[in-house]
DRENPA-3360 file (N, C-alpha, C; in nm, 2 decimals, always signed):
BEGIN
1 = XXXXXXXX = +0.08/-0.12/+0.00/+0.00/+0.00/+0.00/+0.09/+0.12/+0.00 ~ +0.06/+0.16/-0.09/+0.16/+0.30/-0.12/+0.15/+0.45/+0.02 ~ -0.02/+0.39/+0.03/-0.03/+0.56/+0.19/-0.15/+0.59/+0.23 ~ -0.17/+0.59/+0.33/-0.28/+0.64/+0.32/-0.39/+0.78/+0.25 ~ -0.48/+0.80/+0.15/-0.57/+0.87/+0.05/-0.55/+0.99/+0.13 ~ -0.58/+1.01/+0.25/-0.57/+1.18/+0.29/-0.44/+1.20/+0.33 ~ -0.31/+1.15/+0.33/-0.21/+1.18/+0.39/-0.12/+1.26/+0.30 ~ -0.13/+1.37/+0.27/-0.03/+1.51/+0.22/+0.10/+1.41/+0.16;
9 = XXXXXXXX = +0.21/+1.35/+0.23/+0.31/+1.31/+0.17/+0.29/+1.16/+0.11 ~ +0.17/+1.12/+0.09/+0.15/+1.01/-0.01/+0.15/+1.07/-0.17 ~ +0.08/+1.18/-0.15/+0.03/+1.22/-0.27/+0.13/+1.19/-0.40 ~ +0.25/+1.19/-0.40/+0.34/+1.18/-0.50/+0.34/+1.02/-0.55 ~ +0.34/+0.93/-0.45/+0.32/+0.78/-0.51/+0.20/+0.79/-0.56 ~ +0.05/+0.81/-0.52/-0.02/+0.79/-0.56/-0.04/+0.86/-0.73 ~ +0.02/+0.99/-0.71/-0.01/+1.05/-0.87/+0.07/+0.97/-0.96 ~ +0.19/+0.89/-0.93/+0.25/+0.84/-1.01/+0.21/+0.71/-1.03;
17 = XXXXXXXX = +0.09/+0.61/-0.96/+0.03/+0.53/-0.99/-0.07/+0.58/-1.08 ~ -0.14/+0.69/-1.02/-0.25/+0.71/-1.16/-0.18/+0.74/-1.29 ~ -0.05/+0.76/-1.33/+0.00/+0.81/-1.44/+0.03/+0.64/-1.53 ~ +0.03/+0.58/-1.45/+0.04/+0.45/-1.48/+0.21/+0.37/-1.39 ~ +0.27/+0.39/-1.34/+0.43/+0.36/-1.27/+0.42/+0.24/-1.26 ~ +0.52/+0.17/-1.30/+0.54/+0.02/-1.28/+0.65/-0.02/-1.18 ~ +0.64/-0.15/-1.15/+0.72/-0.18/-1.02/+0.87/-0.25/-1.09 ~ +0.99/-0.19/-1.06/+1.08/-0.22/-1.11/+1.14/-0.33/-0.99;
25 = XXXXXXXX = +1.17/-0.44/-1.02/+1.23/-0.55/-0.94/+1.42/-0.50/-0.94 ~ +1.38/-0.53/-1.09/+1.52/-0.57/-1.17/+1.57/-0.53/-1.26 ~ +1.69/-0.57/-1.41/+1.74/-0.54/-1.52/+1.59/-0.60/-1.54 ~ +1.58/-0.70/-1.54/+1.46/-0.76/-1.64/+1.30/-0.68/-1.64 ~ +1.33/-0.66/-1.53/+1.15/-0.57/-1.55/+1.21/-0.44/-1.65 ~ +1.28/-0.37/-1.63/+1.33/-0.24/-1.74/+1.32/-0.30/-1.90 ~ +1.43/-0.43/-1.89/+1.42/-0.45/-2.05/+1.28/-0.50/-2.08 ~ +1.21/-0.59/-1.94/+1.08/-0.60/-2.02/+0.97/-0.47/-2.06;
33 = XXXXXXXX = +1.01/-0.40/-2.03/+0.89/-0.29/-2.02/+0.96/-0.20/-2.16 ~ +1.09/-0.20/-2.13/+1.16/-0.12/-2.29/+1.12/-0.23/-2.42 ~ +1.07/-0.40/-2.41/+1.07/-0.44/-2.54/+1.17/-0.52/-2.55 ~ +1.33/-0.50/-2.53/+1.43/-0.51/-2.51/+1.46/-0.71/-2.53 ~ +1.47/-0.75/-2.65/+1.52/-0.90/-2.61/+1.67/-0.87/-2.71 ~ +1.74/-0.95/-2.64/+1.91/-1.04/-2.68/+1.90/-1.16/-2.74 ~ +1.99/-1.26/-2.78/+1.99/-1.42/-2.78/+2.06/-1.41/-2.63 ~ +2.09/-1.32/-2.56/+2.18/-1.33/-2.43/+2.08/-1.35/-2.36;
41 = XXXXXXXX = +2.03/-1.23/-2.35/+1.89/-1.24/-2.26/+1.83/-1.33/-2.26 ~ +1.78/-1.36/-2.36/+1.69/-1.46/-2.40/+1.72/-1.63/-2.30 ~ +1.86/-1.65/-2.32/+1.95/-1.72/-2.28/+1.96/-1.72/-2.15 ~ +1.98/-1.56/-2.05/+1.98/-1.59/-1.94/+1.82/-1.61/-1.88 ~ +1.75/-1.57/-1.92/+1.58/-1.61/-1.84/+1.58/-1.74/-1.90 ~ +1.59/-1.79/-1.99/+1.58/-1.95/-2.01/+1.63/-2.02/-1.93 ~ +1.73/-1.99/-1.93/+1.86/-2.10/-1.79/+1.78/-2.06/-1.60 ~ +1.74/-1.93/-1.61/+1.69/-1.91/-1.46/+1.50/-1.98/-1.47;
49 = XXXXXXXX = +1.47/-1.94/-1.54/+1.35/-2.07/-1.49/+1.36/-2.21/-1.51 ~ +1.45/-2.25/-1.58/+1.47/-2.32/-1.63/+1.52/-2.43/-1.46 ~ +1.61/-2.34/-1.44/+1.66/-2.42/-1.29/+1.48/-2.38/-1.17 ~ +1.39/-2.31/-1.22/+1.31/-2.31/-1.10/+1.19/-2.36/-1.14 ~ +1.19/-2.50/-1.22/+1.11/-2.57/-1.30/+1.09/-2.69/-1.20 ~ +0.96/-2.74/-1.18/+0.94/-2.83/-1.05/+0.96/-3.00/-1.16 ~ +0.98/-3.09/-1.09/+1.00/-3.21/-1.21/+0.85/-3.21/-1.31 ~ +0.76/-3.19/-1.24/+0.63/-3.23/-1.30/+0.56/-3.13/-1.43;
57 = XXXXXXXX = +0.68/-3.00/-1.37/+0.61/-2.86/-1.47/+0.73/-2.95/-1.62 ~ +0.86/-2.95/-1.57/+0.99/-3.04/-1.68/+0.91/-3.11/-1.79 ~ +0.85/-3.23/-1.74/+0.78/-3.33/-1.73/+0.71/-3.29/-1.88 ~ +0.56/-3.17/-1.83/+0.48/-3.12/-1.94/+0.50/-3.06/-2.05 ~ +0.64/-2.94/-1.99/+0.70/-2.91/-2.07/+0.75/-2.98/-2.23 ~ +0.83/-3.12/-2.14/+0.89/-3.17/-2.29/+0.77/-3.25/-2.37 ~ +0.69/-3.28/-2.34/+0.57/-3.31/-2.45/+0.50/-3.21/-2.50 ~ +0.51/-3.10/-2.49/+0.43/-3.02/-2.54/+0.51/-2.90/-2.66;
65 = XXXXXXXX = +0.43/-2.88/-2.78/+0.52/-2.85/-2.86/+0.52/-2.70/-2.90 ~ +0.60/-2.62/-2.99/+0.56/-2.47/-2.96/+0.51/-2.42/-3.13 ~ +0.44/-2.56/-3.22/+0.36/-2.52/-3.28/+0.23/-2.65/-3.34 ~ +0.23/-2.75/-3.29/+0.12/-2.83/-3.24/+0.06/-2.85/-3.11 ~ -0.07/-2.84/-3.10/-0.10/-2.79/-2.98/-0.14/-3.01/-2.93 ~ -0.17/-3.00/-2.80/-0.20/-3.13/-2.74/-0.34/-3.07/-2.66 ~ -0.46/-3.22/-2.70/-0.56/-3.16/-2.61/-0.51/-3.25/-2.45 ~ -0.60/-3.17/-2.38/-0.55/-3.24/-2.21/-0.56/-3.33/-2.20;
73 = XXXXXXXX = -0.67/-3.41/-2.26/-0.68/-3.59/-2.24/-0.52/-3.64/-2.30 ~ -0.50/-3.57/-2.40/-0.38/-3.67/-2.49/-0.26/-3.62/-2.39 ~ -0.24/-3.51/-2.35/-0.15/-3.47/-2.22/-0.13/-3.55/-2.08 ~ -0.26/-3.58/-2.03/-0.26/-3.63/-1.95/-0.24/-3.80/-1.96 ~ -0.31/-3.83/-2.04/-0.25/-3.99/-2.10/-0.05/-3.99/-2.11 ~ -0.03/-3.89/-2.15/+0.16/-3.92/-2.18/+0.20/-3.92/-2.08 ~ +0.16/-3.82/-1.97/+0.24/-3.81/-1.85/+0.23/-3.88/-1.74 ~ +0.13/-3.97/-1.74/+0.06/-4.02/-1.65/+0.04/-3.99/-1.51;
81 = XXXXXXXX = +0.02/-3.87/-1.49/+0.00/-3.83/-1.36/-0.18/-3.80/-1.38 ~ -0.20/-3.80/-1.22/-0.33/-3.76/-1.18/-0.37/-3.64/-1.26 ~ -0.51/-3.61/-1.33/-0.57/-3.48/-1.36/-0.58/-3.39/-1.29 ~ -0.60/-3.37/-1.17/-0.61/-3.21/-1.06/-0.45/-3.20/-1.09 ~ -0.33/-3.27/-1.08/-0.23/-3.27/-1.07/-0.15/-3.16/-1.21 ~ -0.20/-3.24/-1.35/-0.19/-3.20/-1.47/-0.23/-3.08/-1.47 ~ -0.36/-3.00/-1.44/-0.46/-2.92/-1.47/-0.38/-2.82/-1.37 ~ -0.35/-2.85/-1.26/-0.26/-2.71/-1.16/-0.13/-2.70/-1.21;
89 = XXXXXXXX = -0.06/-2.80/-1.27/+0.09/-2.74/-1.32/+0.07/-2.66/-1.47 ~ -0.06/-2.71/-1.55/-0.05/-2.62/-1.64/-0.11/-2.49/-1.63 ~ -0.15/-2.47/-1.51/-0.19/-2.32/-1.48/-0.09/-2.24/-1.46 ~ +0.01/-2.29/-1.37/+0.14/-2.25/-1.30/+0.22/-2.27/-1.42 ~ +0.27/-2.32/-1.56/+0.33/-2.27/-1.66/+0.27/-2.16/-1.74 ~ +0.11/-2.19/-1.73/+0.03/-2.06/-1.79/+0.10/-1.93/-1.72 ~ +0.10/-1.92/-1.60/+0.17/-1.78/-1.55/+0.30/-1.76/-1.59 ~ +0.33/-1.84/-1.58/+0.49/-1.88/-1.60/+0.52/-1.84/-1.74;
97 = XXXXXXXX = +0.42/-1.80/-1.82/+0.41/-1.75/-1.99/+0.48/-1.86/-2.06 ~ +0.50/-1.98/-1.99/+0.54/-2.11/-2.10/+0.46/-2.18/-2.18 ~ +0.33/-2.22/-2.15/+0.25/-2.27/-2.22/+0.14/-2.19/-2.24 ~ +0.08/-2.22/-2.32/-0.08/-2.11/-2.38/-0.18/-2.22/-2.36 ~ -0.25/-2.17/-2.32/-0.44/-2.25/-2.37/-0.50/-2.18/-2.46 ~ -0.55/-2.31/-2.56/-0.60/-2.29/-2.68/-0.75/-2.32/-2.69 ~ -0.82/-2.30/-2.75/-0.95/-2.30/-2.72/-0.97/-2.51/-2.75 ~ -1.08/-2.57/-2.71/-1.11/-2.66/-2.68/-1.06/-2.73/-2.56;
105 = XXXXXXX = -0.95/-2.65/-2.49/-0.89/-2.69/-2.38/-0.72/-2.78/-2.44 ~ -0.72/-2.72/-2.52/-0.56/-2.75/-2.58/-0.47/-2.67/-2.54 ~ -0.35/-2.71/-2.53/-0.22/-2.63/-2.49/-0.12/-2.68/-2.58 ~ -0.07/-2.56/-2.57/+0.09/-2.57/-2.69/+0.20/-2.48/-2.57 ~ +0.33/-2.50/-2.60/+0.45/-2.44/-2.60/+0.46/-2.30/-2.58 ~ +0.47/-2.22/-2.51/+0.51/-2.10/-2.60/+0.66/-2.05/-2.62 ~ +0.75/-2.14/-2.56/+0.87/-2.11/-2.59/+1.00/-2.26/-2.54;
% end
């Protein structure tokens, strides 16, 4: 929470929320907000989630392709894990901007 609405020395975070201000973490939030990709870049966020990939997200990942999509049944048949199981790690790659859902309940790759 940036301050309290009547407090005189909030007023500057708050105008700069209404102007739109984003939260800078890191290099990566700047280049992501500048547009900004490398093959370096590219390279280092691949290798850092890459290490913060759980076996089962790994798992989904390598069956799934980044221009044929897989419906969930045919997904969940390869990997053989439980469906609640399936259906929460592909939500958690969904954030992750790894995989896309496609309409019929298909998912592809996104990178």
């Amino acid at each position: 929470m940036p301050g309290k609405v009547d407090n005189p020395s909030s007023q500057g975070c708050h105008r700069l929320i209404k102007q739109g201000a984003k939260l800078i973490e890191g290099v990566e939030d700047i280049l992501d907000e500048l547009n900004v990709t490398s093959p370096a870049r590219e390279a280092l966020v691949g290798a850092r989630l890459a290490q913060s990939l759980s076996a089962n997200e790994k798992s989904l990942l390598s069956i799934l392709d980044t221009s044929d999509s897989l419906n969930i049944d045919d997904i969940i048949d390869r990997v053989k894990l439980p469906s609640a199981l399936v259906l929460t790690t592909l939500l958690t790659l969904e954030m992750k901007k790894l995989v896309r859902q496609l309409p019929g309940k298909s998912y592809v790759r996104t990178a």
